[in-house]
C-alpha positions as CSV (number, residue, x, y, z in Angstrom):
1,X,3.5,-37.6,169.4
2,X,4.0,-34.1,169.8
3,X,2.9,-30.7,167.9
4,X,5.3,-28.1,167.0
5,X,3.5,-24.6,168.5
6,X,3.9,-21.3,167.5
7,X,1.6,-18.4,168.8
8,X,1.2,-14.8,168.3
9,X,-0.6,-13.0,170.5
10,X,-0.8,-9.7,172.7
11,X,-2.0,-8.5,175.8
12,X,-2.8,-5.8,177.3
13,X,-3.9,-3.8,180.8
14,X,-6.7,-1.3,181.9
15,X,-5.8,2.0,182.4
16,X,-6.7,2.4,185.8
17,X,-4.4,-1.0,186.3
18,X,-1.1,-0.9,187.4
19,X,1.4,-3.6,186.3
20,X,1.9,-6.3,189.4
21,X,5.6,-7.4,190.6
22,X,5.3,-10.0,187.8
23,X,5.8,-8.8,184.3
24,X,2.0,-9.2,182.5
25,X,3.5,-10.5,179.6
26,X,5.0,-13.3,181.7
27,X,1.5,-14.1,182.9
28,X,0.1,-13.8,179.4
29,X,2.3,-15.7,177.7
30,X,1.7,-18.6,180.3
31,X,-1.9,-18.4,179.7
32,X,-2.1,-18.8,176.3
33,X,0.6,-22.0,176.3
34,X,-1.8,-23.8,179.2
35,X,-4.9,-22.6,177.0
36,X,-2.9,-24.4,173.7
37,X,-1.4,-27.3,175.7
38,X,-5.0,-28.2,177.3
39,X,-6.7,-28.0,173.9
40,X,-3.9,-29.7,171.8
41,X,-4.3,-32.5,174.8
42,X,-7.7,-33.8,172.7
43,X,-5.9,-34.3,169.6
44,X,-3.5,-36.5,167.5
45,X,-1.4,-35.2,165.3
46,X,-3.1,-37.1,162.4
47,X,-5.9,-34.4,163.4
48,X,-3.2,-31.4,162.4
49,X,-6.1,-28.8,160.7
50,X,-8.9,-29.5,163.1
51,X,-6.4,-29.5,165.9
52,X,-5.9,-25.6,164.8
53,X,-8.8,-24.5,163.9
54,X,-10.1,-25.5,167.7
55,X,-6.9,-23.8,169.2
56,X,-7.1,-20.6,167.5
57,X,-11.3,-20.8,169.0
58,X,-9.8,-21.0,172.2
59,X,-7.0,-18.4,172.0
60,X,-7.9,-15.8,169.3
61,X,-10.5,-13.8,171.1
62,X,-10.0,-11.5,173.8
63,X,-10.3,-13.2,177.1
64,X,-9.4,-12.2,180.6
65,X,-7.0,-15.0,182.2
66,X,-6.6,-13.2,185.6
67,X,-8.3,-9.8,186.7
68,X,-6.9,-6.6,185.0
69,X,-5.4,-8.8,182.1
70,X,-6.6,-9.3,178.9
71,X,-5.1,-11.5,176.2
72,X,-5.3,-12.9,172.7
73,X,-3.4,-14.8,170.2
74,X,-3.7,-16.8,167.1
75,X,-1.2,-20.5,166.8
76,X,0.2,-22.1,163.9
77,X,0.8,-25.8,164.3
78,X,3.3,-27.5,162.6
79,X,4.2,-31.7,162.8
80,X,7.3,-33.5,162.1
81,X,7.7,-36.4,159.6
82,X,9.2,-38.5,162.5
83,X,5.9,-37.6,164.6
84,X,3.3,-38.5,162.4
85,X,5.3,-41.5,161.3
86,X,4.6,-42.5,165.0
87,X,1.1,-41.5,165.3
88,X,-0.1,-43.5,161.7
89,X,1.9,-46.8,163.4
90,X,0.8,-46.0,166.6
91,X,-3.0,-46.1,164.3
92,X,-2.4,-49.2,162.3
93,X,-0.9,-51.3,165.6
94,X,-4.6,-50.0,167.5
95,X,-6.5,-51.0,164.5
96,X,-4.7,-54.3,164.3
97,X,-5.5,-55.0,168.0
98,X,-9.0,-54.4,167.1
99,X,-9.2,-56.4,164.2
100,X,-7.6,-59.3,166.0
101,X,-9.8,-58.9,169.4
102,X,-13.0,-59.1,166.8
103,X,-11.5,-61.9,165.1
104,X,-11.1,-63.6,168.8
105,X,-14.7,-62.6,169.6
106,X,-15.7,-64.0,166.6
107,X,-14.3,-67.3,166.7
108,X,-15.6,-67.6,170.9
109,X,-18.7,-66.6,169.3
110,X,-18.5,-69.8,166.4
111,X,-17.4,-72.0,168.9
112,X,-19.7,-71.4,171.7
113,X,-22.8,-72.3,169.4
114,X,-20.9,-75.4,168.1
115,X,-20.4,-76.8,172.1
116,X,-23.7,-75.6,172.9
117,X,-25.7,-77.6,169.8
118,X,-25.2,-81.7,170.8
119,X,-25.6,-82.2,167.5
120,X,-23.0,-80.0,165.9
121,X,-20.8,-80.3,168.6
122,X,-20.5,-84.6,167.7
123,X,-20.1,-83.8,164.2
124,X,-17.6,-81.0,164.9
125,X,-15.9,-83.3,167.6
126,X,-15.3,-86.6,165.0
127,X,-14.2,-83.4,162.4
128,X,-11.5,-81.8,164.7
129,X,-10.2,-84.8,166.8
130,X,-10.9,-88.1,165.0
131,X,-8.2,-89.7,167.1
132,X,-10.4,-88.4,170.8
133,X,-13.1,-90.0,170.3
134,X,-13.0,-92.1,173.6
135,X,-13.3,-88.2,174.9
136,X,-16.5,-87.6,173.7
137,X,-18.3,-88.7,177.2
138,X,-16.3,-86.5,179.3
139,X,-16.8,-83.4,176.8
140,X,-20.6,-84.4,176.5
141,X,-20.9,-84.0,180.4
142,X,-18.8,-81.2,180.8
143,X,-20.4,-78.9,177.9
144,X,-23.9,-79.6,179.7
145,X,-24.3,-76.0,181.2
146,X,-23.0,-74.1,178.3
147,X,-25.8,-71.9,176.6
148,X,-25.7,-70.6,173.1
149,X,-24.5,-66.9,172.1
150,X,-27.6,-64.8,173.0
151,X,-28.9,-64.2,169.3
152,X,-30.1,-67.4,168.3
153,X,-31.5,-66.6,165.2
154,X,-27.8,-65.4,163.7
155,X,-26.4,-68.5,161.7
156,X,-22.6,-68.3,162.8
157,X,-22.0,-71.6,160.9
158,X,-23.4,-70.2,157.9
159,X,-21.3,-67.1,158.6
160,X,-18.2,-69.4,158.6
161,X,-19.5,-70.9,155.2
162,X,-19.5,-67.9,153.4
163,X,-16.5,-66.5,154.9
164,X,-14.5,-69.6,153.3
165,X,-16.3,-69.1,150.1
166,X,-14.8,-65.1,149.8
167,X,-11.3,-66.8,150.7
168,X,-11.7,-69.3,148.5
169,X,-12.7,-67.1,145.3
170,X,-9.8,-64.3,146.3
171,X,-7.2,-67.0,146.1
172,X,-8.7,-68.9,142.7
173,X,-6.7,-66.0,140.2
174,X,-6.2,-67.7,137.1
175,X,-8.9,-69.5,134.6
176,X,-7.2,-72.6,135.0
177,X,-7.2,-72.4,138.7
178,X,-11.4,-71.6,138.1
179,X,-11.9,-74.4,135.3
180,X,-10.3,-77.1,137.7
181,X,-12.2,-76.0,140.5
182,X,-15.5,-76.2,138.8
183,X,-14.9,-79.3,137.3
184,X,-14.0,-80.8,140.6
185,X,-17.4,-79.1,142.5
186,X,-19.5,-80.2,139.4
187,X,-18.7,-83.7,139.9
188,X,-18.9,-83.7,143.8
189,X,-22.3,-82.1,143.0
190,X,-23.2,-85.1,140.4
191,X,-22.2,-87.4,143.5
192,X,-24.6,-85.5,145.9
193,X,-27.3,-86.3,143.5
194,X,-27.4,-82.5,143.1
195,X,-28.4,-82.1,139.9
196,X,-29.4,-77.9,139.7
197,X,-26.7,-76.9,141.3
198,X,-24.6,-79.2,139.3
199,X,-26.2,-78.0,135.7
200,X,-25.5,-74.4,137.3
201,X,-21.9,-75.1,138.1
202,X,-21.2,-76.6,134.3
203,X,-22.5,-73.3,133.0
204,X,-19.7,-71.4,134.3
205,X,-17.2,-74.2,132.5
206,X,-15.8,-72.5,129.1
207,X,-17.3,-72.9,126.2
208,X,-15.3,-75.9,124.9
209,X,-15.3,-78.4,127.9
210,X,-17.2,-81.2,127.2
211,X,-19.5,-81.0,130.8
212,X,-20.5,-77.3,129.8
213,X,-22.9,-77.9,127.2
214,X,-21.1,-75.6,124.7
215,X,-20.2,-76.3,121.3
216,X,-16.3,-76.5,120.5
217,X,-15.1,-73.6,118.3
């Protein structure tokens, strides 16, 4: 994704110098497009003002590219539509792969602590592959070695939990979407012989459902 370049500049010679076979503007003007190219060369063109300002640092001053030549200029950058288009989906598809790598990390991550945990790694066994379970012997003794994530104090099941939960309350949009889903956790809750969290669910049941404790209006 490239930058449009224009540059003003100037140059000039001692006194006592006398101009060389090759014209010094030549030999300017080749200096300051290296000078703008190598700078430019640390930048996207998302980065368009910053991009300037660190050109015209590098250019606009007096500085002496060869002996018996000095040279300045100042650059104006300019960017296509076509260009940045490029750059931002050259952005999103890098942040994509980054999001999805995470997502992959995390899910190792989740997984690892599952086959690592005998415990967790039946329950998630008979939960994934109810019809495998004659497999469970050969898993058992090959998952033997496997170690748990290094941070064993991180809960990645509870991570997973509450993950699921921020899904689940995105996609519940409506009230009547919310009043049938409460109803249904309040009486899951009832069968759990949970009865806080069951009283706690009702409350958030309108006003005129006969499990919410309200009086109908």
């Amino acid at each position: 994704m490239f930058f449009t370049v224009y540059i003003n500049g100037a140059w000039r010679l001692p006194d006592d110098e006398t101009p060389e076979h090759c014209d010094p503007a030549v030999r300017a003007r080749h200096q300051a497009r290296d000078h703008t190219r190598h700078t430019l060369s640390r930048y996207s063109v998302l980065d368009l003002p910053a991009a300037q300002d660190a050109v015209n640092v590098a250019v606009a001053r007096w500085h002496d590219p060869d002996t018996g030549l000095d040279m300045s200029g100042t650059v104006q950058l300019m960017v296509e539509k076509r260009q940045r288009a490029l750059a931002e989906e050259h952005l999103r598809a890098e942040q994509s792969g980054d999001l999805g790598r995470e997502e992959i990390r995390r899910q190792l991550t989740f997984l690892q602590r599952i086959l690592a945990d005998p415990d967790q790694r039946l329950v998630w066994w008979i939960d994934k592959y109810p019809d495998r379970l004659g497999e469970l012997k050969e898993i058992e003794d090959a998952l033997q070695r496997i170690k748990p994530p290094r941070d064993p104090t991180h809960n990645v099941l509870r991570d997973e939990i509450v993950r699921f939960v921020d899904q689940l309350l995105s996609d519940i949009r409506t009230p009547q979407q919310r009043e049938v889903f409460l109803r249904a956790f309040a009486q899951t809750l009832e069968a759990l012989g949970s009865a806080e969290l069951k009283a706690a669910a009702t409350q958030w049941l309108p006003a005129n459902h006969p499990d919410s404790g309200g009086a109908t209006v």
